[in-house]
C-alpha positions in Angstrom: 11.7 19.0 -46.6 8.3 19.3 -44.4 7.4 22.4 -43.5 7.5 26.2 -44.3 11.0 26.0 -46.1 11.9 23.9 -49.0 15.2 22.4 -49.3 17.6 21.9 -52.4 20.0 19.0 -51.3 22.7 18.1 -54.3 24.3 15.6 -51.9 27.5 13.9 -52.3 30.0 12.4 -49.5 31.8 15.7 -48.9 31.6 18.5 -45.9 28.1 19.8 -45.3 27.7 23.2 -46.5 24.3 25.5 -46.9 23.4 27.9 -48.8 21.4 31.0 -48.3 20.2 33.4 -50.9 19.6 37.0 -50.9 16.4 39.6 -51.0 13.9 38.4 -53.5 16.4 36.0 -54.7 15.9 31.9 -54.5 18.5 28.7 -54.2 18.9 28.5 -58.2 20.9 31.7 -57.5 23.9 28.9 -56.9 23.0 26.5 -59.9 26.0 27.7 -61.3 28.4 27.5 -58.5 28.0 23.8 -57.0 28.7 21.5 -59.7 32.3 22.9 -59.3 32.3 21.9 -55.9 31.6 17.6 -56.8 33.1 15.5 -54.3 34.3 18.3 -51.9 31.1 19.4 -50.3 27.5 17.7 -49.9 25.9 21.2 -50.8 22.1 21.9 -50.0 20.6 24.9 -50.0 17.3 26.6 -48.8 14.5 29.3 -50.2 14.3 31.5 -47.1 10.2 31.3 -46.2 8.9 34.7 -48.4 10.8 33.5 -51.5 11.0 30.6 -54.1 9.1 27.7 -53.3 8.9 28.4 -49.9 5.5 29.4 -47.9 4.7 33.0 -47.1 3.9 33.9 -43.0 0.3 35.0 -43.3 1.1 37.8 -41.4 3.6 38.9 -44.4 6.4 39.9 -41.1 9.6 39.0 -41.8 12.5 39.2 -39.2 16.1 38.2 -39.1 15.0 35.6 -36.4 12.0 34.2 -38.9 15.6 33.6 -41.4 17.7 32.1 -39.1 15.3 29.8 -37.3 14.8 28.6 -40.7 18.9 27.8 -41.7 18.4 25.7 -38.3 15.2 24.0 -39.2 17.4 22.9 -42.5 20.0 22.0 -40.7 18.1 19.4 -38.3 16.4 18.0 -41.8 19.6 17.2 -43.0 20.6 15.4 -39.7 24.0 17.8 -39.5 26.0 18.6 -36.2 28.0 20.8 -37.6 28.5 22.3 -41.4 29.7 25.7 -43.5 27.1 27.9 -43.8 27.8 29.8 -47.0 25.7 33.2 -48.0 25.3 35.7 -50.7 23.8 39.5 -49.7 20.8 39.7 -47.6 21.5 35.6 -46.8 25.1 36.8 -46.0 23.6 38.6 -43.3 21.2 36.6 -42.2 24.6 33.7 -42.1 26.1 36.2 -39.6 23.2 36.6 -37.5 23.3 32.9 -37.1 26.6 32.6 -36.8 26.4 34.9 -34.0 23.7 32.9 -32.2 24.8 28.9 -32.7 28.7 29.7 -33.9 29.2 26.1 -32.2 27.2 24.4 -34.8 29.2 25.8 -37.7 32.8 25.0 -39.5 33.0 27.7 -40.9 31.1 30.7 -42.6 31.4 32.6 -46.0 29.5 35.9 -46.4 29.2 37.2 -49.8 29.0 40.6 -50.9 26.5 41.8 -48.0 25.7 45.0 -47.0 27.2 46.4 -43.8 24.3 49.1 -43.5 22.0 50.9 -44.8 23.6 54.1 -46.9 21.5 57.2 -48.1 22.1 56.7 -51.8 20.3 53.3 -51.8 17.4 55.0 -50.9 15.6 55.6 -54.5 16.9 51.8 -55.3 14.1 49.6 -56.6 13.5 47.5 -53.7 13.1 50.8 -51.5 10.9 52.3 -54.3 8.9 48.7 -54.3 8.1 49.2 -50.6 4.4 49.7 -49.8 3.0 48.5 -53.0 0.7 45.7 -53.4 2.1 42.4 -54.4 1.8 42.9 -58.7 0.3 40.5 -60.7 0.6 40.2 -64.7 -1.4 38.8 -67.2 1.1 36.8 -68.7 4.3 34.7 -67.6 5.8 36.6 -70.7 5.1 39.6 -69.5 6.2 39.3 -66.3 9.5 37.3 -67.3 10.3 40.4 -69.6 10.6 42.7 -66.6 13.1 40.6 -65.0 16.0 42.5 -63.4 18.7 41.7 -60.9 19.1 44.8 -58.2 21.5 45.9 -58.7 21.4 45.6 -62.2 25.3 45.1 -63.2 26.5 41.5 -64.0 28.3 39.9 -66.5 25.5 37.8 -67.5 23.7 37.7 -71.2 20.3 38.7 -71.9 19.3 34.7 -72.5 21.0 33.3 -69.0 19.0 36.6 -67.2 15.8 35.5 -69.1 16.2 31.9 -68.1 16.6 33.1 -63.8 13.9 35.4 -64.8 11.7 32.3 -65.7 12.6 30.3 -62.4 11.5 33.9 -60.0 8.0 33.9 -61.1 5.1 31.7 -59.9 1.6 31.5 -60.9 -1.0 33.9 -59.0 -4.4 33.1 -59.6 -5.7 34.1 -63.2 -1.9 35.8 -63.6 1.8 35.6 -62.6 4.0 37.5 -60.0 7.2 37.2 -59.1 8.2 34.3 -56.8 8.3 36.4 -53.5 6.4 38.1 -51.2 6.4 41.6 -51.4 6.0 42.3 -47.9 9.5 40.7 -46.8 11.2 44.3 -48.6 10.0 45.9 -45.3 12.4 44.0 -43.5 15.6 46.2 -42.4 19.2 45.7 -42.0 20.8 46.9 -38.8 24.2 47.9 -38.8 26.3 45.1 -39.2 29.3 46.2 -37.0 28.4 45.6 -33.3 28.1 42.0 -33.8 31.2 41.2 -35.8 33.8 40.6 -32.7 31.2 37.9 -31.6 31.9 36.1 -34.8 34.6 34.0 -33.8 34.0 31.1 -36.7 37.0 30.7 -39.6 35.4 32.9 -42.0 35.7 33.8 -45.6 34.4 37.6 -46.6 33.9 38.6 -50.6 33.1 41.1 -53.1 32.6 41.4 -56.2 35.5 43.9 -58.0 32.2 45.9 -59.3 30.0 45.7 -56.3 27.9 48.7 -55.7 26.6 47.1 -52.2 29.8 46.4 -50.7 32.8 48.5 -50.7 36.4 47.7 -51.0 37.0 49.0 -47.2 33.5 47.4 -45.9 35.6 44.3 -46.7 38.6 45.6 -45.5 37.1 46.8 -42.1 34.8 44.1 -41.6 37.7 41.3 -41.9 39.5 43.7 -39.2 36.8 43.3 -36.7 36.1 39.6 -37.4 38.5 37.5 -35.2 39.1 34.6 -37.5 38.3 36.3 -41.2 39.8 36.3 -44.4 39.2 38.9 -47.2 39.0 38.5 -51.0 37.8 40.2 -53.7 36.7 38.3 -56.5 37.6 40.2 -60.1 35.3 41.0 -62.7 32.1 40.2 -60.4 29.4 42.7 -60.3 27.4 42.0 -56.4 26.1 39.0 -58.1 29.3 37.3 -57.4 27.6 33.6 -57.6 26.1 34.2 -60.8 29.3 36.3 -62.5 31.8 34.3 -61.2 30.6 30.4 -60.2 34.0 29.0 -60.9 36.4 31.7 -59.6 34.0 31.6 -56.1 34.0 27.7 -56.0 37.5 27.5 -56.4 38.5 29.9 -54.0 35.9 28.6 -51.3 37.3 25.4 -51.6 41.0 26.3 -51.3 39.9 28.1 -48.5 38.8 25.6 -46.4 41.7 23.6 -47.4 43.6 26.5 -46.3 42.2 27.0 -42.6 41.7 23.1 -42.0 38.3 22.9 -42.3 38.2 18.9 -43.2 
């Protein structure tokens, strides 16, 4: 796809659905998730701009509006009038903010293990620590590769499939490597996520992970309450990871789902 935003498009004949990732994250976060989805949806998904192959705004500002305008400029480049827009963490988010604004283009909407706001004891987290300090650079892609970590760090993945996404998030950077976004988007802050979920009025599907540090059993619970169309499920065994812990349990149920609610 042209432009500031590349595009992963799997295709297929089924209902449209896109995919957003979350902070410092990239599409291959769902490698594991769509092949169990063949001939149900045509699944694409995006690198928000500040992250996987996407360009970085010179200007290094990143804004819930710079996210969303870029979910519609995929949507127009895959010639869809309407289509599920499916999120995990910081892309959930970003999913309801658009949502909120063009609800009449979507189906439906899945948010994945989000966080509803900001809580004091995620302040000493490493993306709050990483705040502030230059983009890093390492002499060597195995060096760099080595300090790989998901945040939060629980999953149910082994040390070779965490090496393997650990190669895929880092890019080259000059005479070294860095990782494979820009730094600058971790200054980018959630709102509270509760004002706007009454607006919300799309069939949607809420998940956790059983694990999830990031999203509590009654985030879920209250967030489906306020959300006039909503359906909760937690998803066992997953760390907040969900799509990486737990591709066929979140394919299945995703696609039942939209059996379920009609969404044809």
């Amino acid at each position: 796809m042209a432009g500031p935003v590349r595009l992963r498009d799997w295709g297929g004949a089924g209902q449209p659905l896109l995919l957003t990732h979350g902070m410092a994250a990239h599409s291959h976060w769902w490698d594991r998730v769509v092949p169990y989805w063949e001939g149900r949806f045509h699944a694409a998904a995006i690198d928000f701009r500040g992250h996987g192959e996407s360009l970085w705004t010179p200007d290094g500002d990143y804004t819930s509006e710079t996210w969303v305008e870029d979910i519609e400029t995929a949507r127009q480049a895959l010639g869809w009038e309407s289509f599920l827009l499916c999120g995990h963490s910081m892309g959930a988010r970003i999913a309801l903010d658009y949502a909120q604004a063009h609800g009449d283009r979507l189906k439906g909407l899945v948010a994945i293990d989000f966080l509803p706001e900001i809580r004091p004891d995620l302040a000493s987290s490493r993306f709050a620590r990483a705040r502030g300090r230059p983009q890093p650079s390492y002499e060597s892609e195995e060096l760099v590769v080595g300090k790989f970590r998901l945040e939060p760090d629980g999953t149910v993945l082994g040390p070779e499939e965490l090496k393997a996404l650990g190669r895929r998030s880092v890019r080259r950077a000059g005479a070294g490597y860095t990782w494979k976004f820009d730094w600058r988007s971790l200054h980018y802050r959630l709102p509270p996520v509760w004002p706007q979920l009454s607006d919300i009025a799309v069939p949607a599907l809420l998940v956790r992970g059983e694990h999830s540090t990031i999203m509590g059993r009654p985030d879920l619970e209250r967030a489906a309450r306020e959300m006039p169309r909503a359906r909760a499920l937690e998803v066992p065994l997953a760390h907040h990871h969900v799509p990486l812990d737990a591709p066929r349990e979140l394919a299945l149920a995703i696609a039942g789902w939209t059996r379920e609610v009609g969404i044809t």
